[in-house]
Each structure stands twice: as C-alpha cells, then as structure tokens.
C-alpha positions in Angstrom: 33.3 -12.3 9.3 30.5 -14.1 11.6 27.3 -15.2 9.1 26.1 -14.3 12.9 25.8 -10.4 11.8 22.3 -9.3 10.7 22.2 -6.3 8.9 19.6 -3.3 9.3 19.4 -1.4 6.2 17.2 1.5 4.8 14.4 0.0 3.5 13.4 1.2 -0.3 9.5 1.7 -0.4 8.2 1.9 -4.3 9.6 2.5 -7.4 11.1 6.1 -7.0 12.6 6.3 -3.5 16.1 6.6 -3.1 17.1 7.8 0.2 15.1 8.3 3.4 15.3 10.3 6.2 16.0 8.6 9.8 13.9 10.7 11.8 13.3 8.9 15.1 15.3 5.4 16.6 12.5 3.3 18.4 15.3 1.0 20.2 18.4 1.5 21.5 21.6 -0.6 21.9 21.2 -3.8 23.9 18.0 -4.2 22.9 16.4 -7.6 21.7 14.6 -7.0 19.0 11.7 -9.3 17.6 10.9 -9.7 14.1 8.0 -7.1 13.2 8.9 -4.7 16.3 9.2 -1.5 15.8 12.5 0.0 15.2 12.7 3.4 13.7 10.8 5.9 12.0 11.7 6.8 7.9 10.4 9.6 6.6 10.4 10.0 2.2 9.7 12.3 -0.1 6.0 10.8 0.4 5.1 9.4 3.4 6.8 9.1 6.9 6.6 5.4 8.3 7.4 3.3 11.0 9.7 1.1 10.0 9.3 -2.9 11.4 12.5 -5.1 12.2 12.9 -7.9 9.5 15.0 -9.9 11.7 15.3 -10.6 15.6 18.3 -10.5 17.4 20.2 -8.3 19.9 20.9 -4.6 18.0 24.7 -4.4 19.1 25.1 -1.2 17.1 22.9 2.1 15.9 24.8 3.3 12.9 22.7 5.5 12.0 22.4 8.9 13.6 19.1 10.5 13.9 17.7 13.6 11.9 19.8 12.1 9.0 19.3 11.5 5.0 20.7 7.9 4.0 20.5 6.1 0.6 18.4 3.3 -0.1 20.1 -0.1 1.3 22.5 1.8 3.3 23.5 0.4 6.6 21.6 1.5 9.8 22.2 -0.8 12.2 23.9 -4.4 13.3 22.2 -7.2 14.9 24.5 -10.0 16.6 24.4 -12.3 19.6 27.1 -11.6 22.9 29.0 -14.1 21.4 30.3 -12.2 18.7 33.2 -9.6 19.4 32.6 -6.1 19.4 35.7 -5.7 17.2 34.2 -7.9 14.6 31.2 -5.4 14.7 33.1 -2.4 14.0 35.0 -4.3 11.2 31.5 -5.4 9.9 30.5 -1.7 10.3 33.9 -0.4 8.4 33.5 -2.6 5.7 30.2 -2.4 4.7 29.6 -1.3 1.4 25.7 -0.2 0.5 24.5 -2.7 -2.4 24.1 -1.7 -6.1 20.3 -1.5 -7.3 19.7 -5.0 -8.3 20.2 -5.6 -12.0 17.6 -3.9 -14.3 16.8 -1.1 -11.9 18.1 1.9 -13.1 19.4 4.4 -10.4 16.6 6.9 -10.0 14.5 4.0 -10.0 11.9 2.0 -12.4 9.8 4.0 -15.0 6.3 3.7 -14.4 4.6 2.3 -17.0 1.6 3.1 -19.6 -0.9 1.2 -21.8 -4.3 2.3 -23.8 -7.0 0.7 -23.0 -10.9 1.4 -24.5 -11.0 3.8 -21.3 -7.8 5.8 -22.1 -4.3 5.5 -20.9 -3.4 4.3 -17.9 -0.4 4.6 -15.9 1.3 1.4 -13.8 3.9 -0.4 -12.1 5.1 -3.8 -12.9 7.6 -6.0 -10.5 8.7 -9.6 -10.4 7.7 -12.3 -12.8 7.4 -15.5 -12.1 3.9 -16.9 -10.5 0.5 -15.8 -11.3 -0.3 -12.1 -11.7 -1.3 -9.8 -8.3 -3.4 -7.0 -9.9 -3.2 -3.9 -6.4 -6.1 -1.3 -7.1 -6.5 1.6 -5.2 -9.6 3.5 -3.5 -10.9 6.6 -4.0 -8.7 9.6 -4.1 -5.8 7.6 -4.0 -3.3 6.0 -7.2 -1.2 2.9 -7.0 1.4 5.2 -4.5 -1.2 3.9 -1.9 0.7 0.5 -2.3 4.2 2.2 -1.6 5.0 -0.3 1.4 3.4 -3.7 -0.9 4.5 -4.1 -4.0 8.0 -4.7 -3.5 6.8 -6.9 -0.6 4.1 -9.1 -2.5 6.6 -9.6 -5.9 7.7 -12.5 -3.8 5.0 -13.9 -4.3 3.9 -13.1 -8.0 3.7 -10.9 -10.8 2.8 -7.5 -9.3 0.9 -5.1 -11.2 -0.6 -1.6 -9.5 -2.6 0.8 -11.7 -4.2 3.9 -11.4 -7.9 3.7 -12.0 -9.1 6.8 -14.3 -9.6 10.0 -12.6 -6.5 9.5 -10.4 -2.8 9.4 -10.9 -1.5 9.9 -13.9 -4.3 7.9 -15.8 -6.6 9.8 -17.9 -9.2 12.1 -16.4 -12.7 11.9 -17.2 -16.0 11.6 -15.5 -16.6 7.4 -14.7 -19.0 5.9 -12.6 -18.6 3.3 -10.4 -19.2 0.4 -13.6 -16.9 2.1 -15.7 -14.0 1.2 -13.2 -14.8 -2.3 -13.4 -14.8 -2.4 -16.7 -11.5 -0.5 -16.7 -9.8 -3.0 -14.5 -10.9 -5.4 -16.9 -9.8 -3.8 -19.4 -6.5 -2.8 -18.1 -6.0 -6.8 -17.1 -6.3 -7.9 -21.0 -4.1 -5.2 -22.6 -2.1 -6.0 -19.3 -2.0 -9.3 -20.3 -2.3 -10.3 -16.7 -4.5 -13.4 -17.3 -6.6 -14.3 -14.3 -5.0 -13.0 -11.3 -5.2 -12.3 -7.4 -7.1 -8.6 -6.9 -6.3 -6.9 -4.0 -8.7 -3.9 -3.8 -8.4 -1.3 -0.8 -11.6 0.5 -0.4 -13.2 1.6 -3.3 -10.8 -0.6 -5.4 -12.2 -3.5 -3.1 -15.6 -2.5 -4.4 -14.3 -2.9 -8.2 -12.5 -5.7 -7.6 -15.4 -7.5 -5.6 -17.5 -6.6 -9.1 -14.9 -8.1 -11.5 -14.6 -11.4 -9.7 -18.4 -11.4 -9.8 -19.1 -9.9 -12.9 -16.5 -12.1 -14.7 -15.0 -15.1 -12.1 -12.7 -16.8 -14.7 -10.6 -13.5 -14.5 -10.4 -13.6 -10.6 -8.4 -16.1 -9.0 -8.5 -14.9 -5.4 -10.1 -11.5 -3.7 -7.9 -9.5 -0.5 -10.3 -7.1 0.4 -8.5 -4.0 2.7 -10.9 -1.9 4.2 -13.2 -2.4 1.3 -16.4 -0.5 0.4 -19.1 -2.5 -0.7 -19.8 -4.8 2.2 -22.3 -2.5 3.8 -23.9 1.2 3.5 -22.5 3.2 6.3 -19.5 5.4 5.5 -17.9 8.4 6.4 -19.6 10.8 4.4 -17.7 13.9 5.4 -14.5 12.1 4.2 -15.6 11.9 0.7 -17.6 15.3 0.8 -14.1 17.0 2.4 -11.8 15.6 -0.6 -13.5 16.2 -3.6 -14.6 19.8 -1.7 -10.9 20.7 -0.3 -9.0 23.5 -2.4 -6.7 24.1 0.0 -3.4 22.9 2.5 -5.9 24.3 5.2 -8.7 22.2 3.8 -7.1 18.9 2.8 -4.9 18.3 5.8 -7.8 17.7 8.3 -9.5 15.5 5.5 -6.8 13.3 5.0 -6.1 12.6 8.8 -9.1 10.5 8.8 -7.0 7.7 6.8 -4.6 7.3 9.2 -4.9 6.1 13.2 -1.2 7.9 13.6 -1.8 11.3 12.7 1.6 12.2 12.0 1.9 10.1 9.0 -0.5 13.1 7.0 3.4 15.1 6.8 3.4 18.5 4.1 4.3 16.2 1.7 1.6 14.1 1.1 -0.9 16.8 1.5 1.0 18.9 -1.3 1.1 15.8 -3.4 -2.8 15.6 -3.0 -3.2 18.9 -3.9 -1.1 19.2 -7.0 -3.3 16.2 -8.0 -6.2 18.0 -7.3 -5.8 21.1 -9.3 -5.1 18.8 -12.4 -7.4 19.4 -15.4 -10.0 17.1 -15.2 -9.8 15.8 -11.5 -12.9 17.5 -9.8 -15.4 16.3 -12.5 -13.8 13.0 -12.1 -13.8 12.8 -8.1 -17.6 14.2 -8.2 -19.0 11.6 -10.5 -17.3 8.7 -9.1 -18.4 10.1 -5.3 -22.0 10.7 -7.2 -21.8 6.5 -8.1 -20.4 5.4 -5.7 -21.6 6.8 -2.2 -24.5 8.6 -3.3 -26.6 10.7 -0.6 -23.4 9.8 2.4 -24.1 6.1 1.6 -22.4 2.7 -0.4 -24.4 1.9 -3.3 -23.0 -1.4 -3.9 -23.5 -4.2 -1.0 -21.5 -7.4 -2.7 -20.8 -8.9 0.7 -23.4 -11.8 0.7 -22.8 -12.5 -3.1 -18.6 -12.8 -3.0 -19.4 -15.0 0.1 -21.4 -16.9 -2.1 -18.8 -17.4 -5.0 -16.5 -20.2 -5.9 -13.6 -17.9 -4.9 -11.4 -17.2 -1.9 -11.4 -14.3 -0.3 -9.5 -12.5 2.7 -10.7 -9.4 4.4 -7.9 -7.2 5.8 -9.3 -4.1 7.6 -7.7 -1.3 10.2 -9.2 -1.5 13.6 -9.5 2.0 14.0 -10.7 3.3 10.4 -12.9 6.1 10.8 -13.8 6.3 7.0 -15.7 2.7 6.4 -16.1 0.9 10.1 -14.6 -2.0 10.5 -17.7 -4.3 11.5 -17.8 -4.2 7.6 -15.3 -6.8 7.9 -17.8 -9.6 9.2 -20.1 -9.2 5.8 -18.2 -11.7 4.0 -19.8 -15.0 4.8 -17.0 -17.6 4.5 -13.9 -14.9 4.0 -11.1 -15.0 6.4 -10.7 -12.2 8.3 -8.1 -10.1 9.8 -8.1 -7.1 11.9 -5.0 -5.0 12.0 -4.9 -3.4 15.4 -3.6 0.5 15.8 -4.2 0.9 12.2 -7.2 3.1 10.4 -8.2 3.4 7.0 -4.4 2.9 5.2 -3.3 -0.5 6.7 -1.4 -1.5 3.9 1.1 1.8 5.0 0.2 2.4 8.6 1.1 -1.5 9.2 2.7 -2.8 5.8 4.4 -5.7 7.2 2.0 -7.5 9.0 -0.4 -6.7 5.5 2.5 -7.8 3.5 2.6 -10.8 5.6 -0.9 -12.0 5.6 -1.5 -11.4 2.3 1.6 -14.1 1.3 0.0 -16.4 3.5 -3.5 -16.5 1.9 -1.9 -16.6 -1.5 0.4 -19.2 -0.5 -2.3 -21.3 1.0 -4.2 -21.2 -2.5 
C-alpha cells in the first residue's frame, strides 16, 4: 500500500466524544486541499464545528456520506496524489480498519477527575505527561468543555490540566468573587500538583490567570490570554446581564449567540446543556456574585493590561476579530505581548477556529 495515502478521519474533540455526526462536506472530490482548509462540518453531542484539514493533498475519495453518525477515528476521506491508482484507493478504503482508543483510554472515554481544595471540590481533566504543566481556565458561564477542541491538541505540548472554576461545571457552587477565583486556581495548582505552569485563561479565566501570574509570578511560567477580560473596562453588559437573567430555551439561545461569529454553532444542545447547568442548586447565587465582582455596573473592574506588560513574564494575546462580548481593541493593552487576531471568529476562538488557536499557542510555548 502507497505511504502516499493520507487518511481523513473523524476527529475526537474532548474526553467524552465518541462518534460525530457528518453533517455537511465543504470539498468535493478532486479537490486540493491545503492544511487548515476547511473540509466538513461535525456536529457532537455538544457543539457542531467546522472541521480543518490536518493534511494537504488532493482528496481522491469522500467516504463518508453526509447526514451520517460515525465513530471516533473512523475513516472519512483519502488524500493521494494522481499518481497513485484508483484501485489502490479502494483497497486502502476496504481495508481500513478504525483504530482502538489508544492505550489507557477506556471506551466511553476518560473519567473526569476531582480534588478538594480549601474552596471545595473541583472537577478536571488531565492529558499527556511529559513537559511542563498547561493549566486551561475558563470564562464566565462556561466549564473546562469550553476547551473541547484544545486540550487534546495542546497535550503535545505538555501536561494539560482544565478545571472548572467554582460556580460552574461540576465544581462546587457557592457565591465567590472575582479574588476568590484566583485564589482557587491557586489552590487547585498545589493540590494539582501542577508546579509553575503555562495559564491559558479565556475571558474571565484570562482575568484570573492575569492576577495569579501577578499576584504570585514564581507559579506562572507563561500567560495566553483569549479574548480576556481585564485589559480594559468596556464590555458587553447585556451578555452577562442575559446569562445569569435567562430561565429559559427562549431566553438563553439569543444570549449565547453573542459568543459565536457563526451562529449556527449555538445548536439545542448546547443551549439545553446551559440550562440544565443553570437550574443547578447553587448556580444563580454563584453567577450573580461573580457578575457583581467582576463587571460591576456593565463595566471590568480589573484593568491588569499595563501591569502583565510590565512583568518578567511572556505573554500572547489571542482574541476573535468579531467578538461582540469584550472588543477586540482589548487586544492592544498588553504592552510587549504578542498578539494575534483570529479572523471570522467572535468571542469562542478556541472552538469557532481551534486549529489555528491550537497552533499558535504551540508556537509561543515552543518558543519559550
């Protein structure tokens, strides 16, 4: 068989996924593909997503039929130059046989883990092992699903560790301000045992992790800031107001649109995933006191921008070009930072355009 033959597979995004459906081919045979192009839209149990080619090359064959439920890793497509026989393609496609989880994964997937920390339990996700730790820590409203497209991505380039902060997930529920988070994340770091590590913070989380590598800058090896808060006051006060306010499909669907440039990615799913975290014991008091701390009276209480351009410490700003929650002006408050816009993205880069995220984020860390 021709080493020529580049597979395309269904991709697995987070811990729990194990089939996706192909809704939508973006290409179609005879096509030459280039690596990040779009190909094809997935859709999951939590998100849909387009999904970006790995690999360039000519696609000699769709697989894959559209409207159609595959497992993780199964075959969806074949890239191959003109010089390879078309009936070496069908005997690639006859042959192929969709790859066991890797060893230590179980079938329906990783357990999420738990620890107990000073500000209660906490649930996370741990992957890879070797290098130094990347600590992912999601924004407001959100839980370290938000990372979905990343954390399989960025275990290539060192321990990965996603938590959810308290008040969201399946971490304990309690009123917290805006301090108590960063003294969480610390928190969660040393029972962790993380040691100093890489924070990558979107939105509010950028805000925490900004304060961390501030408040203590022995524990903070690098800052990724994606779409962060903190860097300046404006933000879309109706966004926060409309979450912690919505009780309802009707009410939350709207809301949530304003994460997302591509509308369509807010599917029934995600929306009835919000709300069944919503009605949890515990949530509203949570949401309303961080939203009191945090973005008091429609504005940012903390601007860090000045003083994490100031520190010893690297720092890359990632931030959608079209994010209608914090503007992406923001981006330019870090003196020093490198900066990188994400075009046709909004507030959710890190899932509305994972791979080119992914990809810059190994790049900084790599260059460290």
């Amino acid at each position: 068989m021709s080493d020529k033959i580049i597979p395309i597979i269904m991709p697995k995004w987070g811990l729990s996924m194990q089939e996706g459906r192909l809704a939508e081919w973006h290409v179609k045979e005879g096509d030459v593909i280039a690596p990040g192009q779009e190909i094809m839209d997935v859709e999951t149990d939590k998100i849909a997503n387009v999904v970006e080619a790995a690999d360039g090359g000519l696609l000699r064959r769709r697989v894959a039929a559209e409207d159609t439920v595959y497992p993780v890793r199964a075959l969806l497509g074949v890239l191959a130059p003109e010089d390879v026989p078309d009936a070496e393609i069908d005997a690639y496609v006859e042959g192929f046989v969709t790859p066991e989880p890797a060893e230590g994964e179980e079938e329906e997937g990783p357990a999420y883990l738990f620890v107990e920390t000073p500000a209660g339990r906490l649930r996370y996700a741990e992957r890879g092992g070797e290098g130094d730790a990347i600590v992912l820590v999601h924004g407001f409203g959100g839980d370290l699903d938000n990372w979905l497209f990343n954390i399989d991505a960025l275990a290539a380039s060192g321990h990965v560790f996603a938590l959810d902060l308290p008040g969201h997930g399946q971490s304990v529920k309690k009123p917290v301000g805006l301090d108590d988070l960063v003294d969480t994340l610390e928190a969660f770091m040393d029972a962790a045992g993380t040691g100093p590590a890489h924070l990558v913070g979107h939105s509010m989380g950028g805000a925490v992790s900004a304060m961390l590598a501030l408040r203590q800058p022995g524990k903070v090896k690098s800052l990724t800031l994606v779409d962060a808060a903190g860097l300046g006051e404006e933000i879309n006060a109706a966004y926060i107001d409309g979450f912690v306010a919505a009780e309802s499909r009707r009410e939350m669907k709207p809301v949530v649109e304003h994460l997302f440039a591509d509308k369509s990615l807010v599917n029934r799913q995600l929306v009835d995933d919000l709300m069944k975290y919503k009605r949890l014991d515990g949530v509203d008091a949570a949401l309303r006191a961080i939203a009191d701390s945090a973005f008091a009276d429609g504005h940012q209480s903390a601007l860090l921008g000045e003083r994490i351009g100031a520190a010893d410490i690297p720092v890359l700003v990632i931030w959608g070009a079209e994010d209608a929650v914090i503007p992406a002006a923001q981006a330019a408050n870090v003196p020093g930072a490198r900066v990188e816009i994400i075009p046709d993205a909004g507030h959710m880069p890190q899932m509305e355009a994972a791979a080119r995220v992914n990809e810059v984020i190994r790049d900084f860390l790599a260059g460290i």
